[in-house]
C-alpha angles and dihedrals in degrees: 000000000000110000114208111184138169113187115173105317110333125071141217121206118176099341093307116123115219132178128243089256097045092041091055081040083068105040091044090060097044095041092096096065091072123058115220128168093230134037092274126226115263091240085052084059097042082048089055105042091055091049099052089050092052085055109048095048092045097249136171096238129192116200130201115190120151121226109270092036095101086254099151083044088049091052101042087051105042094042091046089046095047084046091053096047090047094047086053091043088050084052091044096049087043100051095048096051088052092040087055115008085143103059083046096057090047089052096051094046085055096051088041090051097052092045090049119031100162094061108096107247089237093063096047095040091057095039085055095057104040082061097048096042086061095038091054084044092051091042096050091047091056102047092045086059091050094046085045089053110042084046090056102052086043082059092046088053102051082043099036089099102038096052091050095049084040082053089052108050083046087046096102085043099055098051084053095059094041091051087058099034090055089039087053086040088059101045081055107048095066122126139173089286106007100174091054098040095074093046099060119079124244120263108272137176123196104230086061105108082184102111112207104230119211106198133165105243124024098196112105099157092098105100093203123104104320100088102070147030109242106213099267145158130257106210108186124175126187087244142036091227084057087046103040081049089052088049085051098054091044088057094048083051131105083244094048097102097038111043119091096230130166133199112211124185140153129291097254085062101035107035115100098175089109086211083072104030093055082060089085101188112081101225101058087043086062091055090059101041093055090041091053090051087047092055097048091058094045084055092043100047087048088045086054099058121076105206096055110131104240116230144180117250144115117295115243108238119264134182122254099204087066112075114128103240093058104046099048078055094052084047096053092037078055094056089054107052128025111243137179127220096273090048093052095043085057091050097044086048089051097044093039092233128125118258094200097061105031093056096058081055091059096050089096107059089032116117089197131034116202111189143136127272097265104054082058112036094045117075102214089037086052085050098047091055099047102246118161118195110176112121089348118124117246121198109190111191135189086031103155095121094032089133098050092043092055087050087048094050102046096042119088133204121190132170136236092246088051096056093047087047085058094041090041098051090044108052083051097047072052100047088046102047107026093116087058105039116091120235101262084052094055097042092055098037087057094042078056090056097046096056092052093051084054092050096047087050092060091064099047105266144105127222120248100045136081113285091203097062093041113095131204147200107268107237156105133248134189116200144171121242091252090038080047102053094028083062095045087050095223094110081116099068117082096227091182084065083045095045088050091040077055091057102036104047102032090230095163091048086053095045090051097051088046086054097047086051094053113023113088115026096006084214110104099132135121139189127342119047087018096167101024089061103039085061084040091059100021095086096036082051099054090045100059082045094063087053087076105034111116125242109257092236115052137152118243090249094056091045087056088051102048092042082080115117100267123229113230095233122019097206097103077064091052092048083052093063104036096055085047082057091063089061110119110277096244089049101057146038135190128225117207117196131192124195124179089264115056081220090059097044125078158166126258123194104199113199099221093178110057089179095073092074101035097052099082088053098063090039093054101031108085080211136011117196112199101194135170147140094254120015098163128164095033094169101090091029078063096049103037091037111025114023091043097053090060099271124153123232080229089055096058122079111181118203124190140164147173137252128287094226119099111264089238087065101074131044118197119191138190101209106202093174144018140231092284091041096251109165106245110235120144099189124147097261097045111041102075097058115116090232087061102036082059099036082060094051088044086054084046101043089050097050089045087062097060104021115090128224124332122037119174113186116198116212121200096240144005088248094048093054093050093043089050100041090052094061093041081056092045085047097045091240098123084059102056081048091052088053097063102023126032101242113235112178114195109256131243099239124060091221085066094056098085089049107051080046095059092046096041089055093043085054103056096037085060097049090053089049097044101042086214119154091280123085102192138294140312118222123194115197132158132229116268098020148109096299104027097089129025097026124108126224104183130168109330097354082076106017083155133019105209115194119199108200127331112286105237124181119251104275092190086067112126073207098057102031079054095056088036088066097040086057094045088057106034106035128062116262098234115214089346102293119117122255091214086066095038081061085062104059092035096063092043086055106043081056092056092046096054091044094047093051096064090093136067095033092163134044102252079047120118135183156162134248120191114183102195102204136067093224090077078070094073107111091227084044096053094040086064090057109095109272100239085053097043099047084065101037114115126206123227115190081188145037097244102055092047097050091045089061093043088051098043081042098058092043091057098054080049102055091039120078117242119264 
């Protein structure tokens, strides 16, 4: 393992000391090899530089970067810069075989010839240039595609314009053809029975390896930029808003007008056929959407065949952003200019042509790949939308909490009246179709049904009756995959066969448009047997409908829940689950949780070895970059994710620096007592005395009267705030702390976020104007919540960072005690201590850095930490603290000391100009 580090000013590569003068000697001297649209920090150079070297060598990097150092800025420049040296390389190594193949050959005959004399020289001679005859027609193939390429998006760029103006003026035309072209279509889709054909699945037979692929667009003739993957970087970020600021950055960049870069999302971000779009829920989006694309080729493939008797009936809907010129002309205008989602969604508005779908068919020719954590980190989402990893570079940012994303992506919940729903709607689509549905259909689709008749035993309950009035036995259960099965009784089904019959056959996609034709009304026929069929459906109808129909006595909680928009089928869900059951046994466990109501109870699959997934990404990937604010500790996210998906500790380089910011601008402080001397200790036991509920408003009421502006004081919980709040409000506490700071609490609902931050800043900006009583606000918040990532507390919005307790995870979980004793048995013990423990700390850690790290986001930014436990003293404890933040942290063993530096702190900052 390589250690890059940048603490303060001086700087360690590779083991090798340097000074602060030598160190900036170096950078200074190597600065010109990135561009950057600024003079860079030395620490962005130092960045840089690292990263360029992790890449080139085809290293596992960690990054460390805090928020306010340029890091998204440092990224976007030294990976452009390493992929632009290696493409060059790639032509210069290109050009010089085809210049001189021959002398090459002859070099390597020589060299052949003097390590194996006994091989006769014909054979070797003819054994040379086989090989270098393959070697000079790879090498041309692939340098008449680049130069195909790079001349076809020259020519985009001088037409992009005129084409766009040339769409526009034909714009009115063009409805007009593809009104008559979709009302021809659907006089020409009917069959027989036009409204049933597209619901039944496709003959299929289990032994076929041949997958059915349902694409967009059919057409491949076209030679441009579809046939390979380009080298190219994934950059994936936890939010839109990180990755729409990334896209930002890229675009203020010296690379900005010249890097092919898309921007893929979701359909629920990137969709703009307001029949989708009004859906809501993504899921079901993503129904339609696929439906719609399914109807257009069945209409294709019938328009295309001339002897196709031509009836009367009701076209099938399609989408009309989806025609194949345009959006093989969205794709190429992508290529050109960097833009971000809103951006794409104007253009595709403006061209007509869907965004969703025209940037995945830019993804080959792309140099950069903008898109969100789960269409990286999931293997069948990664394969829908066309990524292609081997040998490509993947930067994952934000990834604190990597570990704990990839478990959340790959477990799977699902609830007793979703499985019935799913049982419920298939043995109907069953019922309905079996005269049409071929053996191996039939043999899986029951196998299906069997299985969920197994699952929805588990919880109590029994398919074909109401799951709200059937009641259950409270209570919680922790399995094994085989227990698991073995209790369901479905050991006996092969689900990796099922989860392969899921994927072939599109079974879930069938089921939901089968639902959509009969819930509601039940009444979706036309001419014809009129009669015969509405009394045919109507039942069938007002069955499904039951299905959704809420109980007449819920709890509110239930009710908030089940206001959520509502898919028309849940067995995507139970796909879901059922490939998460194929997980290895040791890797994975299974809750089962029984309420009092079987639609209230359900099943959880909870991923315990994160590694399993990531490692083909390391495998594949040539370079995988890990980077964040705050990635500390990295010691357990190198054992659970690393170590165990096959990395070296050769492979890993780790990089980390400080702030930007002086030393003198932050004070960090470890608070062991408080004014009365009362010892700090937030445990479990402890915490919810009287004498330490007001000890803590004591600590709170006294920092109030010295900090400006801004305080926001993390709690550990959301409990623990209200519990304690309440007795600040009983003692008349919360008043004394009213009287000096305007009290904001963070609010319940994300929607209200924007708007307690608005008036929180406007607060405290009019408290600074006026010079009232008042100094400022006081802001309570809680770890791990709304406001503790992703918000920024800069200057006086966070003057002083105040930390109750230490946030430790819930020991009492069945969840956590499970993955405490995965790692026990599974991970080393370093230096004898249990890595189920260290979890423990870690987690609480990783909170308190995020939280901490909400404040000095500039350089001429200050700030003050106040860590309220004694327990932050502990050696092990203060070595997992960010080190920029650690090399300045003091230690009081009591209140008065500690006050004296925050208020000598603060008068300082006042006292000092700004920088």
């Amino acid at each position: 393992m390589e250690l890059i580090s940048l603490l303060g000013m001086d700087l360690v590569i590779h083991g090798e000391y340097l000074t602060q003068s030598e160190s900036g000697l170096i950078m200074e001297s190597r600065s010109s090899r990135f561009p950057f649209p600024f003079q860079p920090y030395t620490i962005q150079e130092s960045f840089m530089e690292a990263l360029y070297t992790a890449l080139d060598q085809g290293k596992v990097g960690i990054f460390e970067s805090p928020t306010g150092t340029g890091k998204s800025l440092s990224l976007i420049c030294g990976a452009l810069t390493w992929l632009r040296d290696y493409e060059e390389q790639k032509k210069l190594e290109a050009a010089r075989l085809l210049d001189g193949p021959e002398k090459k050959c002859d070099a390597v005959k020589e060299e052949n010839s003097t390590s194996q004399p006994s091989e006769p020289d014909w054979v070797s001679e003819f054994v040379q240039k086989k090989a270098e005859r393959d070697m000079v027609n790879k090498l041309k193939d692939e340098e008449l595609k680049r130069k195909k390429r790079e001349e076809r998006l020259e020519m985009i760029r001088h037409n992009a314009q005129l084409r766009y103006a040339m769409k526009r003026k034909a714009s009115e035309d063009d409805e007009a053809v593809k009104l008559l072209q979709l009302s021809r279509e659907g006089a020409e889709s009917e069959t027989l029975n036009p409204e049933e054909e597209g619901l039944i699945v496709a003959e299929y037979e289990s032994d076929d390896e041949a997958t059915p692929k349902s694409r967009v667009c059919d057409e491949d003739d076209d030679e441009d930029l579809e046939e390979d993957h380009v080298t190219k970087i994934y950059y994936c970020s936890r939010t839109h808003s990180q990755l729409a600021q990334f896209v930002h950055e890229v675009q203020k960049s010296p690379y900005g007008a010249a890097v092919r870069l898309v921007n893929l999302g979701s359909r629920q971000n990137l969709c703009i056929n307001p029949e989708v779009v009004r859906l809501g829920n993504v899921q079901m989006m993503n129904d339609r959407c696929l439906e719609m694309q399914k109807n257009k080729h069945e209409k294709q493939e019938k328009a295309s065949d001339s002897e196709t008797k031509r009836r009367r009936g009701v076209a099938k809907a399609t989408c009309p952003f989806s025609g194949f010129e345009n959006l093989m002309a969205m794709r190429d205008e992508v290529l050109v200019k960097v833009r971000d989602v809103e951006q794409l969604l104007q253009h595709g508005r403006e061209t007509h042509t869907c965004p969703y779908y025209s940037t995945r068919m830019a993804i080959p020719a792309a140099q950069v790949v903008v898109l969100p954590y789960q269409s990286l980190l999931h293997a069948s989402t990664r394969k829908a939308s066309g990524i292609k990893l081997k040998d490509q570079i993947v930067i994952i940012d934000e990834a604190h909490n990597l570990t704990d994303t990839i478990s959340a992506i790959h477990s799977a919940e699902i609830s007793g009246a979703q499985f019935c729903r799913a049982h419920s709607q298939l043995s109907q689509y069953c019922e309905r179709y079996r005269s049409r549905l071929k053996a191996k259909n039939l043999m899986y689709i029951k196998q299906i049904l069997f299985v969920l008749e197994g699952l929805v035993r588990t919880l109590g309950g029994k398919v074909g009756q109401n799951p709200n009035t059937q009641s259950c036995q409270p209570g919680s259960e922790l399995l094994t995959i085989n227990d698991f099965l073995f209790k369901a009784q479905v050991d006996n089904i092969n689900l990796f066969k099922v989860q392969k019959y899921f994927e072939k056959s599109m079974i879930s996609h069938k089921l939901c448009g089968f639902v959509e034709k009969y819930e509601g009304s039940g009444v979706n026929t036309h001419s014809g047997s009129k009669n015969k069929e509405n009394r045919r459906t109507e039942g069938l109808g007002r069955f499904l409908q039951t299905l959704q129909n809420k109980p007449t006595d819920v709890s509110e909680q239930q009710m908030a829940v089940e206001d959520k928009p509502i898919m028309a089928s849940p067995m995507m869900l139970v796909e879901s689950f059922l490939f998460a059951l194929t997980n290895s046994n040791k890797d994975g466990r299974v809750m089962i949780q029984r309420q009092e109501c079987l639609s209230q109870s359900s099943l959880k699959f909870l991923l315990l070895n994160a590694a399993v997934h990531f490692a083909q990404i390391v495998q594949e990937c040539r370079a995988v970059i890990i980077a964040g604010g705050t990635m500390q500790p990295v010691a357990d996210f190198k054992e659970q994710l690393l170590f165990s998906a096959g990395v070296t500790e050769d492979r890993i380089l780790e990089f980390s620096c400080g702030h930007v910011i002086p030393p003198e601008n932050i004070l960090p402080i470890v608070l062991c007592a408080g004014p009365s001397g009362q010892q700090l200790e937030f445990t479990f036991q402890t915490r919810d005395t009287p004498q330490m509920m007001e000890e803590t408003g004591r600590v709170l009421s006294n920092l109030c009267n010295i900090v400006p502006g801004g305080v926001v004081c993390f709690f550990p919980s959301y409990e623990y705030e209200k519990r304690i709040l309440g007795h600040w409000e009983s003692t008349g506490i919360l008043q004394r702390l009213q009287s000096k700071k305007k009290i904001f609490q963070e609010p319940k609902k994300a929607s209200q976020v924007e708007q307690v931050l608005s008036d929180y800043s406007k607060c405290i900006q009019r408290c600074s104007n006026a010079g009232s009583g008042q100094t400022g606000a006081l802001l309570f918040s809680v770890v791990g919540g709304k406001m503790s990532e992703g918000i920024n507390f800069s200057d006086d919005l966070g003057r002083c960072i105040v930390m109750v307790g230490m946030p430790y995870p819930n020991i009492k979980s069945p969840e956590l005690q499970e993955k405490m004793a995965y790692l026990d048995k599974h991970m080393p013990h370093i230096g004898g201590k249990s890595p189920g423990k260290a979890l423990i700390e870690n987690l609480c850690m990783k909170a308190v850095n995020q939280s901490i790290g909400r404040a000095i986001r500039h350089r001429g930014d200050y700030a003050c930490i106040v860590l309220c436990d004694h327990r932050y003293a502990r050696s092990g404890t203060l070595q997992k603290l960010p080190e920029w933040i650690r090399s300045s942290t003091h230690t009081h063993t009591t209140f008065g000391p500690a006050f004296a530096s925050v208020r000598r702190f603060f008068l300082e900052k006042r006292q000092r100009p700004p920088l």
